[in-house]
BAKE-409548 format. One record per residue: x, y, z of N, C-alpha, C, O in turn. Coordinates in Angstrom, 2 decimals. Layout:
N
+---------+---------+---------+---------+---------+---------+---------+---------+---------+---------+---------+---------+
|     n.u |     n.v |     n.w |    ca.u |    ca.v |    ca.w |     c.u |     c.v |     c.w |     o.u |     o.v |     o.w |
+---------+---------+---------+---------+---------+---------+---------+---------+---------+---------+---------+---------+
|       X |       Y |       Z |       X |       Y |       Z |       X |       Y |       Z |       X |       Y |       Z |
...
+---------+---------+---------+---------+---------+---------+---------+---------+---------+---------+---------+---------+
END
This chain:
163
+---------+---------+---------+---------+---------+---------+---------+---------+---------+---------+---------+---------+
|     n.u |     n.v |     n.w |    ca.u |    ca.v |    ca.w |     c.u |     c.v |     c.w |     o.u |     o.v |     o.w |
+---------+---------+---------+---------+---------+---------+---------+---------+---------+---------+---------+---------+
|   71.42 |   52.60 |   39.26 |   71.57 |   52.20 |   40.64 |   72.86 |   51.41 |   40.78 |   73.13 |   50.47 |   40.03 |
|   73.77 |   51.89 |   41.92 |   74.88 |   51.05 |   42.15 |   74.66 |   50.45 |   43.94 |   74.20 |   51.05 |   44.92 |
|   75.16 |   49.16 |   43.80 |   75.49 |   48.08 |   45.24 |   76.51 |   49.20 |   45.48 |   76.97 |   49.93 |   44.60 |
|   76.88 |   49.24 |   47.25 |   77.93 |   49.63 |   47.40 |   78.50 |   48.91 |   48.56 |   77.78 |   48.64 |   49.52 |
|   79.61 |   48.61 |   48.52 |   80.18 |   47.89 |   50.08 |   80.65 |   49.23 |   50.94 |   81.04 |   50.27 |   50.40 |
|   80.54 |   49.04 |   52.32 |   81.09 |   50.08 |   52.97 |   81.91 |   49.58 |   53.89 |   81.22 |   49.15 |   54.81 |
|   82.96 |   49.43 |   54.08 |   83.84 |   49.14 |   55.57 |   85.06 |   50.03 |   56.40 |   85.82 |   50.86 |   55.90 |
|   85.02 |   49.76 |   57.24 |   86.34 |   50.72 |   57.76 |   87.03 |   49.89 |   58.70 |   86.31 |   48.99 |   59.12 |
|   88.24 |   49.90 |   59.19 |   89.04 |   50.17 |   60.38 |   89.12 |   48.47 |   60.14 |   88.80 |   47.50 |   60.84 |
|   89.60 |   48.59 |   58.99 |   90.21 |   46.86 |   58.89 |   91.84 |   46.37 |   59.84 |   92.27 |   45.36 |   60.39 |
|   92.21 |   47.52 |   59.64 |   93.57 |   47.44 |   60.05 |   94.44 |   46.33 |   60.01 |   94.84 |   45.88 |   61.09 |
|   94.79 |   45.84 |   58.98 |   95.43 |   44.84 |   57.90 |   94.68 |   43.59 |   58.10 |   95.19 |   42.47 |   58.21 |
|   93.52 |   43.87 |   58.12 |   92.76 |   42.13 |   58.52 |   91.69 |   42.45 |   57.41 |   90.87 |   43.35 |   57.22 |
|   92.11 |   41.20 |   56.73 |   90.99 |   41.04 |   55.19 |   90.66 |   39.90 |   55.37 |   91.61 |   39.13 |   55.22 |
|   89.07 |   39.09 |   55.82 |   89.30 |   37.69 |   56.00 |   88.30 |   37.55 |   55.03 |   87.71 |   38.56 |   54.65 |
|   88.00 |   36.33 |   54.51 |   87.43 |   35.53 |   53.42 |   85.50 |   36.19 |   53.54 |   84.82 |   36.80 |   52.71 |
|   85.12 |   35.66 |   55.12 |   84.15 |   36.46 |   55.19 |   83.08 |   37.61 |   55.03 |   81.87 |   37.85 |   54.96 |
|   84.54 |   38.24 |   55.01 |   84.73 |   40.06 |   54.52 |   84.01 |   40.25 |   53.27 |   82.90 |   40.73 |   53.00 |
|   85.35 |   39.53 |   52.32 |   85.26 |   39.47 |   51.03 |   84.00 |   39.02 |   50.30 |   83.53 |   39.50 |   49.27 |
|   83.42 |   37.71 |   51.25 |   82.68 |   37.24 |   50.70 |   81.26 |   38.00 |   50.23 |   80.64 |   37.96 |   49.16 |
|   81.06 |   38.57 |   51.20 |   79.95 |   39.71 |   51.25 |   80.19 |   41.17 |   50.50 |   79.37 |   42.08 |   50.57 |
|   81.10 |   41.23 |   49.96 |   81.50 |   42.16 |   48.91 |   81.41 |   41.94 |   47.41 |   81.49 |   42.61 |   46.38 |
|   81.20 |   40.63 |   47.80 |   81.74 |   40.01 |   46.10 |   80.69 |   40.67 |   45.25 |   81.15 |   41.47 |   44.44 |
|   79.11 |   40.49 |   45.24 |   78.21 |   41.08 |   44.64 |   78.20 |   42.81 |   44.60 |   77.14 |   43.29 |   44.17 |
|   79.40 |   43.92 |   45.06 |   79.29 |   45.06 |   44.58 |   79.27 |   45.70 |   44.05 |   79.51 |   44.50 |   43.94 |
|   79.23 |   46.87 |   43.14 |   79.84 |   47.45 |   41.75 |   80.46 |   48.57 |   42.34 |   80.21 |   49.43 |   41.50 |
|   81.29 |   49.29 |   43.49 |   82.29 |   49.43 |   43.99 |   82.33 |   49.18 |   45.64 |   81.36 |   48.95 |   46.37 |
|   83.25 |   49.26 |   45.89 |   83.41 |   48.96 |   48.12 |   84.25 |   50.72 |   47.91 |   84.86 |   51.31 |   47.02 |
|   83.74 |   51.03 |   49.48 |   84.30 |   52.01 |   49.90 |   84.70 |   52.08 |   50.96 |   83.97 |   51.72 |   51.88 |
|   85.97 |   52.54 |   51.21 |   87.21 |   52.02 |   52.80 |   86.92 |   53.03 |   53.55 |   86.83 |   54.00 |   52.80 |
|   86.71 |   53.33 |   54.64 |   86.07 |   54.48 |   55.21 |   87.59 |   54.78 |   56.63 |   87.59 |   55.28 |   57.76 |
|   88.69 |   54.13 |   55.70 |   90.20 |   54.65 |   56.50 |   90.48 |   53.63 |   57.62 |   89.63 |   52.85 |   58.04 |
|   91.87 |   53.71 |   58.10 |   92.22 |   52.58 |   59.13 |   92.43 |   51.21 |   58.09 |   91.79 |   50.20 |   58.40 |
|   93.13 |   51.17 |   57.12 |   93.08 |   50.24 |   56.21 |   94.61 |   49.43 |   56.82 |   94.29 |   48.28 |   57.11 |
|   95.40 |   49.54 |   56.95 |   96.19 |   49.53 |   57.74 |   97.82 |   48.66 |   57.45 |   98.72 |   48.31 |   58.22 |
|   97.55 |   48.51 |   55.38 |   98.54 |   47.82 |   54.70 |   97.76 |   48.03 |   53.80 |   96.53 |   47.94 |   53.70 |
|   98.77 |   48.41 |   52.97 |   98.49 |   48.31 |   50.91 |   98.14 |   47.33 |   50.43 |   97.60 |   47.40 |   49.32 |
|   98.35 |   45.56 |   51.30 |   97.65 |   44.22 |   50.57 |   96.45 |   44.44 |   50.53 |   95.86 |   44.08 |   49.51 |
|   95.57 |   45.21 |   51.77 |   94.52 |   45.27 |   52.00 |   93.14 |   45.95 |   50.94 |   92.05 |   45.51 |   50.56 |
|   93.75 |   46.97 |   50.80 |   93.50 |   47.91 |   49.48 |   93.86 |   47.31 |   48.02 |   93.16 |   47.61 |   47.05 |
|   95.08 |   46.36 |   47.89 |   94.89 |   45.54 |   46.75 |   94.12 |   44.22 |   46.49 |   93.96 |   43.65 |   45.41 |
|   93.55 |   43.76 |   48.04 |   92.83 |   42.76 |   47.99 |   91.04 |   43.29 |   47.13 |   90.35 |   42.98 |   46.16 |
|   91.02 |   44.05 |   48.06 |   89.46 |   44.36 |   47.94 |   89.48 |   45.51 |   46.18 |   88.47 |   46.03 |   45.69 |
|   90.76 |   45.60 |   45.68 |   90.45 |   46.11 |   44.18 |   90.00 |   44.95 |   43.11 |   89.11 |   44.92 |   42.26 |
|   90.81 |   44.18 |   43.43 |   90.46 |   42.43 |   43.05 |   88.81 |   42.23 |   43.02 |   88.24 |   41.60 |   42.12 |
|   88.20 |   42.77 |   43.99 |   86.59 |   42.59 |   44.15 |   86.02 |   43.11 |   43.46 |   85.27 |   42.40 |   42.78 |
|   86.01 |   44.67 |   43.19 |   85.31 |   45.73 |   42.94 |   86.25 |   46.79 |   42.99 |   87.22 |   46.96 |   43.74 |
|   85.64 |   47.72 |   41.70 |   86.56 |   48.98 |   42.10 |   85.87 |   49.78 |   43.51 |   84.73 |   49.82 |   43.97 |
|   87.59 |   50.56 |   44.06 |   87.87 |   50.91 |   45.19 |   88.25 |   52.37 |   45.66 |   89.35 |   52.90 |   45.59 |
|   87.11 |   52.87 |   46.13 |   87.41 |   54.31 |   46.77 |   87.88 |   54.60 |   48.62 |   87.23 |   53.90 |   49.40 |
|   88.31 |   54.98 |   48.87 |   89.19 |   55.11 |   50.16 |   90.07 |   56.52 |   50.68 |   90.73 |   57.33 |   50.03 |
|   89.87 |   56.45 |   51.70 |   90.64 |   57.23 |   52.52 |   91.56 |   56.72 |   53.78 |   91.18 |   55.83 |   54.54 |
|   92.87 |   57.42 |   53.89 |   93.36 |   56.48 |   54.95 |   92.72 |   57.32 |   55.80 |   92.03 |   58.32 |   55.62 |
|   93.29 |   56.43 |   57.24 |   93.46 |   56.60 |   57.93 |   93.90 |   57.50 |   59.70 |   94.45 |   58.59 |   59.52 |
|   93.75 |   57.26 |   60.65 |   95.25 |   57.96 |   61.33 |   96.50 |   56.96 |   61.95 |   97.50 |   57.27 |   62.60 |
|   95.94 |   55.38 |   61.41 |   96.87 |   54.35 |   61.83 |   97.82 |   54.43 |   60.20 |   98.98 |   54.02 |   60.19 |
|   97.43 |   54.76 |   59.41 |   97.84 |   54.39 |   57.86 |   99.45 |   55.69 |   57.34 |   99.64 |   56.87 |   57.08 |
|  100.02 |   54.69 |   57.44 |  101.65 |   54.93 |   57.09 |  101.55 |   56.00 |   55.61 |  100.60 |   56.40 |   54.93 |
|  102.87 |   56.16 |   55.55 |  103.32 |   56.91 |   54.04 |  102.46 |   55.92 |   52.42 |  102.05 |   56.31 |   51.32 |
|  102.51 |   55.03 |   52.89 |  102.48 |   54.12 |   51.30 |  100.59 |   54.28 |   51.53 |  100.00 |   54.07 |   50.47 |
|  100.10 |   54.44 |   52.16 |   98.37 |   54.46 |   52.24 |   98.25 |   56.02 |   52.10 |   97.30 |   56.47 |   51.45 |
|   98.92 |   56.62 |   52.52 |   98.59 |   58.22 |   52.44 |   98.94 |   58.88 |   51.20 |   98.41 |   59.91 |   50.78 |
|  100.02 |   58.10 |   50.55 |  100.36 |   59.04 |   49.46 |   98.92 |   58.23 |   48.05 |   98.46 |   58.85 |   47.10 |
|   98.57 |   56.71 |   48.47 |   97.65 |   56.52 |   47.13 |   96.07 |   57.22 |   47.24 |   95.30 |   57.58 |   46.36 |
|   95.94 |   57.23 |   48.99 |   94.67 |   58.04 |   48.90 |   94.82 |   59.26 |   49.71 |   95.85 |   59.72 |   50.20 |
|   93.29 |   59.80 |   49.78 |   93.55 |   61.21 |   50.49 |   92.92 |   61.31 |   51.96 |   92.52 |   60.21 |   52.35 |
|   92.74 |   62.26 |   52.78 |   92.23 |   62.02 |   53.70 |   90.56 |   62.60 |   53.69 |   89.56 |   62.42 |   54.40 |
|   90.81 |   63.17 |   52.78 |   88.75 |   63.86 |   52.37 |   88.49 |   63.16 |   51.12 |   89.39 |   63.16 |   50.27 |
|   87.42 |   62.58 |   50.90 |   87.38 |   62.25 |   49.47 |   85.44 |   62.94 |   49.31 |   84.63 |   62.39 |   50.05 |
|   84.93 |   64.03 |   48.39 |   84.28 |   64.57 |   47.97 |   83.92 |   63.54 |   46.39 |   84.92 |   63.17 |   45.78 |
|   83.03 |   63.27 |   46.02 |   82.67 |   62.52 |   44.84 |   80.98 |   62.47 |   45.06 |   80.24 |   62.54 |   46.04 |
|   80.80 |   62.30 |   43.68 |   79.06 |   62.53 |   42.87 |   79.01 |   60.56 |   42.56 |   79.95 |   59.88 |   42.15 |
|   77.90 |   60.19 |   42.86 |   77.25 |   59.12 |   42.39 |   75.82 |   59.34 |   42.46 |   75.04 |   59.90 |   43.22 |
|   75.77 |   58.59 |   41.27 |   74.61 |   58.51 |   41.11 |   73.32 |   59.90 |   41.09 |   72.09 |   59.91 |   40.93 |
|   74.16 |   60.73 |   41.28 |   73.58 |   61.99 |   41.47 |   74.35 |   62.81 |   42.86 |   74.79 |   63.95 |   42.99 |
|   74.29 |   61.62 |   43.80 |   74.02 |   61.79 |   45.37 |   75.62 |   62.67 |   46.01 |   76.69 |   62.24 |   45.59 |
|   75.63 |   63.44 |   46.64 |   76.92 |   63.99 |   46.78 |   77.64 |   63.18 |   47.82 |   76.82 |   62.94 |   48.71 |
|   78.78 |   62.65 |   48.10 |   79.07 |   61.99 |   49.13 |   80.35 |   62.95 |   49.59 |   81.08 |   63.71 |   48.96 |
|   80.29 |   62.59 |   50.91 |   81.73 |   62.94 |   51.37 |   82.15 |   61.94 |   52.72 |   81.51 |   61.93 |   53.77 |
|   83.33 |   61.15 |   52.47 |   84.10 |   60.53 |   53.11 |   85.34 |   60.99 |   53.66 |   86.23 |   61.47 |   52.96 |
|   85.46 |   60.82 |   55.23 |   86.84 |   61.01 |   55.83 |   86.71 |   59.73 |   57.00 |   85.87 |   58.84 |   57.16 |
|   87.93 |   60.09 |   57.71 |   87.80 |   58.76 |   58.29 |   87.49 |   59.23 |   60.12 |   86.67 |   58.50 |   60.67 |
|   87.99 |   60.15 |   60.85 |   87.68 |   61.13 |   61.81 |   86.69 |   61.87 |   61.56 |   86.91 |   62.97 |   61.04 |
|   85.33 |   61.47 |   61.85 |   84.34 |   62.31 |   61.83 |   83.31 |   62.85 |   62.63 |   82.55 |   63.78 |   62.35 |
|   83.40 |   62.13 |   63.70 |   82.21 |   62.43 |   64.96 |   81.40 |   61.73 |   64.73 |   81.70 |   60.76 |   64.02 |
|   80.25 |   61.86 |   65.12 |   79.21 |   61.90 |   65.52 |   78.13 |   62.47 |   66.19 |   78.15 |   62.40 |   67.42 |
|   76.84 |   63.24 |   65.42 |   75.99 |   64.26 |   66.38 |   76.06 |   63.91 |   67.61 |   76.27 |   62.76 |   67.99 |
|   75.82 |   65.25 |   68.59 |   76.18 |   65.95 |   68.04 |   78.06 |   66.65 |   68.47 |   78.46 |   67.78 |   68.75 |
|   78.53 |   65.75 |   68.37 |   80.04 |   65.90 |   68.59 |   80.80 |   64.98 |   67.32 |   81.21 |   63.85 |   67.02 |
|   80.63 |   66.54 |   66.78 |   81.58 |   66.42 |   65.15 |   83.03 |   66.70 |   65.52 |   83.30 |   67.49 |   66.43 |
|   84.28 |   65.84 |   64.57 |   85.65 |   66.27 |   64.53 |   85.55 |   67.41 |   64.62 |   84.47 |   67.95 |   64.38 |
|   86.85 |   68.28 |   65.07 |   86.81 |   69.75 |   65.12 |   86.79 |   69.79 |   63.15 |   87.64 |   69.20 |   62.49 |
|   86.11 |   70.26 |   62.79 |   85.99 |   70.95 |   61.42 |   85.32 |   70.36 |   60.47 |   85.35 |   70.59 |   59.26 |
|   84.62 |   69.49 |   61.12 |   83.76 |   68.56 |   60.08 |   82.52 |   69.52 |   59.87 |   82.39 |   70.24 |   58.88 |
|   81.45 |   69.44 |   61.11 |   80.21 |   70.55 |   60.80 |   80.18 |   71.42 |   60.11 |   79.25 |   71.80 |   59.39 |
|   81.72 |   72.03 |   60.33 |   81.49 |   73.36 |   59.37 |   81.45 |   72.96 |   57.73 |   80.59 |   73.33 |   56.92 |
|   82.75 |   72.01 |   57.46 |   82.63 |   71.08 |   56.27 |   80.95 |   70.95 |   55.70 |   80.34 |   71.66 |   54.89 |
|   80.56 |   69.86 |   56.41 |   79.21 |   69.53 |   56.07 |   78.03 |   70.28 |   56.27 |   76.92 |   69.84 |   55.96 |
|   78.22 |   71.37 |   56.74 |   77.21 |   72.66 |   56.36 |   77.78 |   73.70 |   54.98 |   76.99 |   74.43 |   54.37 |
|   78.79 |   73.65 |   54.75 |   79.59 |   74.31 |   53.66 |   79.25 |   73.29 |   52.31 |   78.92 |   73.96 |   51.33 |
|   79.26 |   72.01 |   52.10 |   79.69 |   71.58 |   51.25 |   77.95 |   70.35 |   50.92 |   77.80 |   69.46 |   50.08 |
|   77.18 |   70.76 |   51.78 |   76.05 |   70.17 |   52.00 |   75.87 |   68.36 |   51.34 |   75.22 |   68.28 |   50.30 |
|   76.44 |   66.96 |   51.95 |   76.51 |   66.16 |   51.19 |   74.85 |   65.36 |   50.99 |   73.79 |   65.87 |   51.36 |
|   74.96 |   64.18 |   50.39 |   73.36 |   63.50 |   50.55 |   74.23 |   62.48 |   51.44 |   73.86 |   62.26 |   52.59 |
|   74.95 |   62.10 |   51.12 |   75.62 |   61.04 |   52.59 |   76.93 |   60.96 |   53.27 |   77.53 |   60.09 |   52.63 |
|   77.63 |   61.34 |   54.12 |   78.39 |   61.49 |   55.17 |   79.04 |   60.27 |   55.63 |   78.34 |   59.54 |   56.33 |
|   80.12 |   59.93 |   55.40 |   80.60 |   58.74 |   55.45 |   82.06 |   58.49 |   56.41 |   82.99 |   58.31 |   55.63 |
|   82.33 |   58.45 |   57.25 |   83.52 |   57.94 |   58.01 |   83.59 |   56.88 |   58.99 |   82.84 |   55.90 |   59.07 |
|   84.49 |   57.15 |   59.67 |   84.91 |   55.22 |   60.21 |   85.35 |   55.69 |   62.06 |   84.58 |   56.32 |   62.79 |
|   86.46 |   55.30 |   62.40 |   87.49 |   55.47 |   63.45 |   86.89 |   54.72 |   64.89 |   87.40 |   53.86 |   65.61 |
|   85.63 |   55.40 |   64.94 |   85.12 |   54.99 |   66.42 |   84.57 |   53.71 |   66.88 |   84.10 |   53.45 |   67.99 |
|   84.72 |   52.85 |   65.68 |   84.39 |   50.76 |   65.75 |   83.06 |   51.20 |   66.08 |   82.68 |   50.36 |   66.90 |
|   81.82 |   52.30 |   65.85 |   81.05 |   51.67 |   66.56 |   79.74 |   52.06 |   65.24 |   79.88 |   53.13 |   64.64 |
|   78.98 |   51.48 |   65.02 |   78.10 |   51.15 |   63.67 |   77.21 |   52.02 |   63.76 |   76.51 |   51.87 |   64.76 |
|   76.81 |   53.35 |   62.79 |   75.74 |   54.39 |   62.83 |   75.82 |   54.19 |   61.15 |   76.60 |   53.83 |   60.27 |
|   73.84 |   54.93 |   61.46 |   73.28 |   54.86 |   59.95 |   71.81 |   55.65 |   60.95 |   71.02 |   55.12 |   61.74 |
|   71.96 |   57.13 |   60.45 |   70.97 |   58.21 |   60.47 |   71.16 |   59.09 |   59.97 |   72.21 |   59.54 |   59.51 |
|   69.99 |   59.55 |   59.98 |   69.59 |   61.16 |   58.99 |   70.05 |   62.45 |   60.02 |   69.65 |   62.60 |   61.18 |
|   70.81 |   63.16 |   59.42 |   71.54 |   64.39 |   60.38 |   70.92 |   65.16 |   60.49 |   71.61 |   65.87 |   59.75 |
|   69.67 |   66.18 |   60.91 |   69.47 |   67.21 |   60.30 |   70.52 |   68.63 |   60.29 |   70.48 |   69.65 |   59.61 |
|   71.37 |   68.21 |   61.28 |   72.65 |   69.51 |   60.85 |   73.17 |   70.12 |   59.88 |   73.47 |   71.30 |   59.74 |
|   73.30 |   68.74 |   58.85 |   73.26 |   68.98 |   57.32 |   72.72 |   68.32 |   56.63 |   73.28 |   67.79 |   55.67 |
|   71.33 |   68.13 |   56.93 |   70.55 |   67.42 |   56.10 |   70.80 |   66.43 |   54.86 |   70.52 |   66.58 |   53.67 |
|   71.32 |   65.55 |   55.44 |   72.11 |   64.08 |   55.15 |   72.26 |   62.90 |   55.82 |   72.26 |   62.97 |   57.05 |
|   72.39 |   61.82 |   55.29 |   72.63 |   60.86 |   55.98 |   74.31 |   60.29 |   56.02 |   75.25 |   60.29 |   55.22 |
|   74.10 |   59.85 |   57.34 |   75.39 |   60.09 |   58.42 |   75.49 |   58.44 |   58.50 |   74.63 |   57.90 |   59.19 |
|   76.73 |   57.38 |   57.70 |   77.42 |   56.42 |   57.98 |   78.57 |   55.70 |   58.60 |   79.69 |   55.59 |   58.10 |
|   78.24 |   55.33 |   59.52 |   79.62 |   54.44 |   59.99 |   79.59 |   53.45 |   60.13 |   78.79 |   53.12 |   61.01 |
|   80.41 |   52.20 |   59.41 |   80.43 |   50.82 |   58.99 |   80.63 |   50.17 |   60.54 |   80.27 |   49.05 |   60.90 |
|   81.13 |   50.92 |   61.13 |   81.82 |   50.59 |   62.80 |   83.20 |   49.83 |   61.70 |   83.53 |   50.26 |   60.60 |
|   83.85 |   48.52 |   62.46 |   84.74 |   48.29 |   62.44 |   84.82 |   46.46 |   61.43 |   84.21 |   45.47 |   61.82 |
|   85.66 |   46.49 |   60.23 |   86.18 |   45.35 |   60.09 |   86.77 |   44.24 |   59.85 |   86.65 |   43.22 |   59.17 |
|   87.79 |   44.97 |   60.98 |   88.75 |   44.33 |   61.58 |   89.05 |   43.31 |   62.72 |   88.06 |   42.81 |   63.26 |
|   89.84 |   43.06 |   63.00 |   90.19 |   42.22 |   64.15 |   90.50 |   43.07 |   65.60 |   90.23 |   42.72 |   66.75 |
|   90.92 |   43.88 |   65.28 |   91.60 |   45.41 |   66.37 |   90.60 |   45.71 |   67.32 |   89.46 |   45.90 |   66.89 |
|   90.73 |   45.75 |   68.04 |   89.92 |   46.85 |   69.32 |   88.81 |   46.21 |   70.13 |   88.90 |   45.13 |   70.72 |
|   88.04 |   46.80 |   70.08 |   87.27 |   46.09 |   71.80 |   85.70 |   45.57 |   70.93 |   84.90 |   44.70 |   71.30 |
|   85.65 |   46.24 |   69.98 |   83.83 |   45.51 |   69.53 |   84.29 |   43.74 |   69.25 |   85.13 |   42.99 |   68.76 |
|   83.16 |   43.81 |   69.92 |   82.60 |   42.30 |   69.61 |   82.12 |   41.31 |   68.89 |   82.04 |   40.09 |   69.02 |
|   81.73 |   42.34 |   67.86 |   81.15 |   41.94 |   66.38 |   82.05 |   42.82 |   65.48 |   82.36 |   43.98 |   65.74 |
|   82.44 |   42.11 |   64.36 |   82.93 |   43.08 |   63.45 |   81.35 |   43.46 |   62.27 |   80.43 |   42.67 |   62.08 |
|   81.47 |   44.94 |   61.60 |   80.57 |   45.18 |   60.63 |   80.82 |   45.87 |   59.87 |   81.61 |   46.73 |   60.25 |
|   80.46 |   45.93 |   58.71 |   80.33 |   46.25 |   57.43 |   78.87 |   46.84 |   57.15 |   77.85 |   46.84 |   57.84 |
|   79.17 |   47.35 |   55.86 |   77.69 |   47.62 |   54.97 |   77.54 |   47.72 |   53.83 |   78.34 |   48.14 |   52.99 |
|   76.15 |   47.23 |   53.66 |   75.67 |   47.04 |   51.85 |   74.12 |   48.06 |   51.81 |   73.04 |   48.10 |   52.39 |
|   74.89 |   48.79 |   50.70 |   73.69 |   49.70 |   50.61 |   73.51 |   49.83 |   48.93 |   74.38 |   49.84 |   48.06 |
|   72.12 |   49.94 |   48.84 |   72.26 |   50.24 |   46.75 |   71.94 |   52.16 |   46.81 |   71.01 |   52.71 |   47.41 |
|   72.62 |   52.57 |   46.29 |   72.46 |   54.27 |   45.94 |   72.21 |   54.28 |   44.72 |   72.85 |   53.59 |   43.91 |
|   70.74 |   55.48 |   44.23 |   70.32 |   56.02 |   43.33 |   70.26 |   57.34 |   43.32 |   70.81 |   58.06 |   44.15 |
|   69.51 |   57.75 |   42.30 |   69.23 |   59.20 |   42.28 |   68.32 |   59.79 |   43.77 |   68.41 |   60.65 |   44.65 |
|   67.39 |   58.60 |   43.28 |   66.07 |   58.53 |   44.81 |   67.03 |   58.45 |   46.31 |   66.42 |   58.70 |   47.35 |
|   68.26 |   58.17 |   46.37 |   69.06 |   58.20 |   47.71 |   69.70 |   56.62 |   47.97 |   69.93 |   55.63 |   47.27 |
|   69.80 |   56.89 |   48.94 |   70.39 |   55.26 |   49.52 |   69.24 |   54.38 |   50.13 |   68.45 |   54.64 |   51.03 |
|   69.42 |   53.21 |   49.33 |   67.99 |   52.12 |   49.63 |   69.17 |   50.66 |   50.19 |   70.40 |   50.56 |   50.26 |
|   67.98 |   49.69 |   50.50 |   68.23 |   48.88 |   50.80 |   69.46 |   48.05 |   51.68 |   69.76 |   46.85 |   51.70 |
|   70.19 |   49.54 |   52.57 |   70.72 |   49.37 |   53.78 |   71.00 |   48.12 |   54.69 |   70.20 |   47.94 |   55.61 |
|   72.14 |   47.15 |   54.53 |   71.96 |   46.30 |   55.04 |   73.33 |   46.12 |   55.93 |   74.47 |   46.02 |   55.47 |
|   72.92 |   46.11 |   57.34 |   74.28 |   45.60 |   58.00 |   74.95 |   44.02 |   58.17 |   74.25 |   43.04 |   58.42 |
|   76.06 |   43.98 |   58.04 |   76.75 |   42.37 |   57.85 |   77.50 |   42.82 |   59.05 |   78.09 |   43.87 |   59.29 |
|   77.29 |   41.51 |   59.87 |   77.55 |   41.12 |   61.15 |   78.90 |   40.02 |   60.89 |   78.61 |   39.10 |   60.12 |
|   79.96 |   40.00 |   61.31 |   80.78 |   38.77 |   61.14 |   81.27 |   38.50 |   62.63 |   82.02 |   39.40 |   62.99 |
|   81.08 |   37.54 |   63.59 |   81.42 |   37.57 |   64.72 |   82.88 |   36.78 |   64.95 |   83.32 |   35.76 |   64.42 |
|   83.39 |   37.62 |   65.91 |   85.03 |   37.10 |   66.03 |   85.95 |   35.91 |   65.83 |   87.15 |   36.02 |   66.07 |
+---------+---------+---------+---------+---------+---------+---------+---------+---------+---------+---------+---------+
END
């Protein structure tokens, strides 16, 4: 069983808070909108670090990560991008993605706004950290802590940090 941190759409804002609630992970995962390379070197410092940029994220974020990231834990298939929809209005080419490539959890960022459900489109569960950053109109910034096993993703917990 691995802790996992989940956040997105930091957009160069790493505050102590953040961190703090990461510290206990055994990796964090950037779900894009990272929005400076300190940011991505801060949170390697924590835990190792999987990520995707962005569509705010320059040359120096695009060339260290990718914009799909496909990876096995724990058994569980994941797939992370950072443009992804939401049922049932998926990015143009995601559905087809996630009926093609069938994941156990579905992971992207962009829209600041916090989802955690079971899809049946592709029978998976569907994450979005919402936003956390300083940027844009939510009111709360959030994150997530989830432990993944073979058995799936347990103990789901959203972190609230208010402005």
């Amino acid at each position: 069983m691995k802790r996992i941190g989940l956040l997105s759409d930091t957009h160069s804002f790493l505050d102590e808070r953040v961190k703090k609630h990461l510290k206990n992970c055994d990796e964090i995962w950037h779900a894009g909108d990272i929005g400076n390379i300190g940011v991505t070197d801060e949170l390697s410092t924590i835990a190792p670090l999987r990520a995707v940029y962005g569509n705010i994220d320059g040359t120096e974020l695009r060339t260290a990560f990718c914009e799909n990231l496909h990876f096995t834990m724990e058994g569980l298939r994941i797939f992370m991008t950072h443009i992804g929809g939401r049922p049932p209005r998926f990015a143009p080419g995601i559905l087809a993605e996630l009926k093609a490539t069938k994941p156990d959890v579905f992971i992207c960022g962009h829209s600041h706004i916090l989802l955690a459900q079971f899809c049946p489109s592709f029978d998976g569960l569907h994450l979005n950290p919402g936003a956390a950053g300083i940027y844009g109109m939510h009111q709360v910034r959030t994150l997530m802590r989830f432990d993944i096993s073979q058995s799936g993703v347990s103990n789901l917990e959203v972190v609230e940090i208010k402005k």
